[in-house]
N, C-alpha and C positions, 0 to 999 in steps of 0.2 A: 303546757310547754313552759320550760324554765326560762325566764324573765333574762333576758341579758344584762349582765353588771355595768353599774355606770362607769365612765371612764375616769379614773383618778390622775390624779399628777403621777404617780407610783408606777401605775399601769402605763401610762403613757410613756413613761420611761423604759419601761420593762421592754414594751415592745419596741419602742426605739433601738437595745442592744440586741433585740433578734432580729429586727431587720438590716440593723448594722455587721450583724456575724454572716446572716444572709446573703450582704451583701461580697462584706470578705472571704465567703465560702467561693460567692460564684465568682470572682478575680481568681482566686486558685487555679479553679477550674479552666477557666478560661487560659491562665499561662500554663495551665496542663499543656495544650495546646503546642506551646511550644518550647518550654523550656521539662520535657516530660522526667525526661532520666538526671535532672537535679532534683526536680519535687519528689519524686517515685523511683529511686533508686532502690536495685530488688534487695528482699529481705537478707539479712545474715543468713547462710547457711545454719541448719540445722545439725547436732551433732549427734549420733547412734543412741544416747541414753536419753536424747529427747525427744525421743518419736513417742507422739501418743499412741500405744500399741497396747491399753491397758485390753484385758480378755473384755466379752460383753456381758457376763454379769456384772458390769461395775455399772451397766444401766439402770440400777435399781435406785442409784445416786437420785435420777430425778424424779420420779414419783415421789421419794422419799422425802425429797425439798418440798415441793408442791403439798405434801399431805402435813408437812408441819405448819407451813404457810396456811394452809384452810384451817388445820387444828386451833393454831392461834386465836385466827378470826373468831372460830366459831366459840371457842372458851371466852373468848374478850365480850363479844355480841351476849352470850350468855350470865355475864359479871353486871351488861347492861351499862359496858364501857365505850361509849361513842369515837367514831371516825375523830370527831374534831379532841380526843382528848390528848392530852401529848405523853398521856403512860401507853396508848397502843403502838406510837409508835417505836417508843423505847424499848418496849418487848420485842417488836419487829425488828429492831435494830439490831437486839445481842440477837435473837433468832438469825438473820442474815450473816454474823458473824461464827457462829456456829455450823451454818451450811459451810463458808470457805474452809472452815477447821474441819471439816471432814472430808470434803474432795481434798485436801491437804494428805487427810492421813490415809485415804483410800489408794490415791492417783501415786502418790508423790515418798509419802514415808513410808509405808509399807511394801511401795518397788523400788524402793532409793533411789529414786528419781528427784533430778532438782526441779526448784519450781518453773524454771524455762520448759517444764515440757508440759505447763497448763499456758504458756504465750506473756508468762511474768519475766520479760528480757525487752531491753534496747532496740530500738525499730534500728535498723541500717543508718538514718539520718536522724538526729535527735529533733531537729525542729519539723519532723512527722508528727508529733506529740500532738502540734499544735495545729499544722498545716492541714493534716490530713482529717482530722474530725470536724476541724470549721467546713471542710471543702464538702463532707460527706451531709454537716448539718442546712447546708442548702438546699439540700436534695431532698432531705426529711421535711423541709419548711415543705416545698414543692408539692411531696407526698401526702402530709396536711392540709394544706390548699384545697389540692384537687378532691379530696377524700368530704370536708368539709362542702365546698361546693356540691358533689353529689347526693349528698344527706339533706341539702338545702334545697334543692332540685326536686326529688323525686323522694323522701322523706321527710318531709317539712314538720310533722306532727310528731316526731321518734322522740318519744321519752325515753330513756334507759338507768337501768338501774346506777350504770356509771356517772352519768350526768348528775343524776342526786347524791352520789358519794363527792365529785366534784365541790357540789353547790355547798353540799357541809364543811368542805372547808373555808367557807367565808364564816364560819364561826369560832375557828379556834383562837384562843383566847391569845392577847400578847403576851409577852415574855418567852417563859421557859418552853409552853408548849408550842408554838412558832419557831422558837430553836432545835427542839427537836423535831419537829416536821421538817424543818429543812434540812436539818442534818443526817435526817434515815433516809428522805424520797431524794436528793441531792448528792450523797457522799458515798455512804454506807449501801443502800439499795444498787446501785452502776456497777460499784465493785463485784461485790458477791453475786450477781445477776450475770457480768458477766467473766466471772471463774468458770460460774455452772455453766450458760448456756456457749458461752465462746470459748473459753481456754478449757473446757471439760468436752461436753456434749460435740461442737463442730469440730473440734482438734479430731478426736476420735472417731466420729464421722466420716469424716476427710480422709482419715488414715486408711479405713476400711474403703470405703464407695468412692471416692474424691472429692474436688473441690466441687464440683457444683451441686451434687448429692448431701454435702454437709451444708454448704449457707442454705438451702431450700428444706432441706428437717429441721436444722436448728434452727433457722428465723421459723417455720410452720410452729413449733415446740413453744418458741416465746411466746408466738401470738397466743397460742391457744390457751396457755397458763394463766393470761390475763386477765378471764374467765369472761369478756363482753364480746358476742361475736359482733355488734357492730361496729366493733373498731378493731377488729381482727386484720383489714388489709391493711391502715396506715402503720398498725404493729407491726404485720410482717414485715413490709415494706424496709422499715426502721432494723428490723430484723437481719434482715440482707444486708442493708448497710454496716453495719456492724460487724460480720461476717465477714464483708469485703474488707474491710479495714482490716483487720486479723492479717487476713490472707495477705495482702498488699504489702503491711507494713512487715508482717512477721512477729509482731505484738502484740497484747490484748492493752498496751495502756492507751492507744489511739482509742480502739474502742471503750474502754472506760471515760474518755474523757468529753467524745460523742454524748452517752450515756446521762454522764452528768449534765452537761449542757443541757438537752434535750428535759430530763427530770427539774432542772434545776429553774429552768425558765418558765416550765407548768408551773409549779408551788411557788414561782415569784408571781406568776399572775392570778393564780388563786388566794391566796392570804396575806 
């Protein structure tokens, strides 16, 4: 079993602003309550060339992400280029940038569709941006928790293969490769994660089955991409939220910035 890390002044920090965001999630929440149709004013209407209405072969989109994603890995693993180096994850970076340049040219340039019809548009209320991913990252914390607790409970011995890709990142080196690890699992990875699985895969979803039929395949599609099933339900979970957020606001940059949060407070407490 992996050895818990000591507590630094760093870390103690770290977690101080997720309990602090934690905390200003659930006030959100809580003035949901009553001030609902100023936090959550409904989305902008949608306009006829922004229905994601693309045909379904343009499902091929996501295996095709996923299979460049392992490609990577598996060429990197085989160079004998470690987690902790910060060229994998500059690879992984232009790679992530390359997936949006293609749901770009798939979804968007080759239907002349603008990019509002992958959820790249203004939520109804601008400070959604902010409101509505702190309110959703509560929940996530939440979702964490409980998920944690049950591993602690009734699998106390679970090693997993994630757990050790984790623990390697307490060896990447300062400087540049620390810069880049924060800047691809923090900025870069939110974005293009979710073009694909929110403003691509659930828009499209949704269009076809509806709303509940697209947050429960596209949050199911995230988790499973992540390749650990024991951490498949706080993924989903995470998954949904994200989903709703789209839906809610009428935006994917809620959910981008969920995304980043969420990424951005992992790789603060790991390295």
């Amino acid at each position: 079993m992996i050895a818990a890390q000591e507590a630094t002044p760093r870390m103690i920090a770290v977690m101080g602003v997720i309990l602090l965001l934690g905390a200003c999630g659930a006030c959100v929440l809580v003035a949901t309550l009553f001030i609902r149709e100023k936090l959550w004013p409904p989305p902008r209407p949608e306009n006829p060339g922004e229905a994601a209405d693309w045909p379904w072969k343009t499902l091929f989109l996501v295996p095709l992400m996923i299979a460049l994603q392992i490609g990577l890995m598996a060429g990197l693993a085989a160079l004998g280029i470690e987690i902790a180096n910060g060229l994998q994850f500059a690879v992984v970076g232009v790679a992530a940038a390359l997936e949006v340049a293609v749901i770009w040219l798939v979804c968007c340039r080759s239907r002349r569709k603008p990019v509002s019809s992958l959820g790249l548009r203004r939520p109804a209320a601008t400070w959604q941006v902010v409101t509505a991913p702190v309110a959703a990252y509560a929940l996530a914390i939440g979702a964490m928790i409980i998920w944690a607790s049950v591993r602690i409970i009734f699998l106390p011995e679970t090693t997993t293969s994630v757990q050790k890709a984790l623990e390697s990142f307490n060896t990447v080196r300062p400087g540049i490769d620390r810069v880049l690890v924060g800047l691809v699992v923090a900025f870069v990875a939110p974005i293009a994660e979710e073009v694909v699985f929110r403003g691509y895969l659930f828009r499209m979803l949704r269009h076809r089955w509806g709303v509940a039929a697209g947050v429960l395949v596209s949050a199911a599609v995230f988790a499973a991409v992540h390749g650990e099933p024991l951490y498949m339900p706080p993924l989903f979970v995470i998954g949904v939220l994200l989903a709703l957020l789209v839906q809610v606001t009428g935006s994917l940059y809620p959910a981008m910035v969920l995304h980043a949060i969420v990424n951005g407070m992992t790789v603060a407490l790991l390295i």
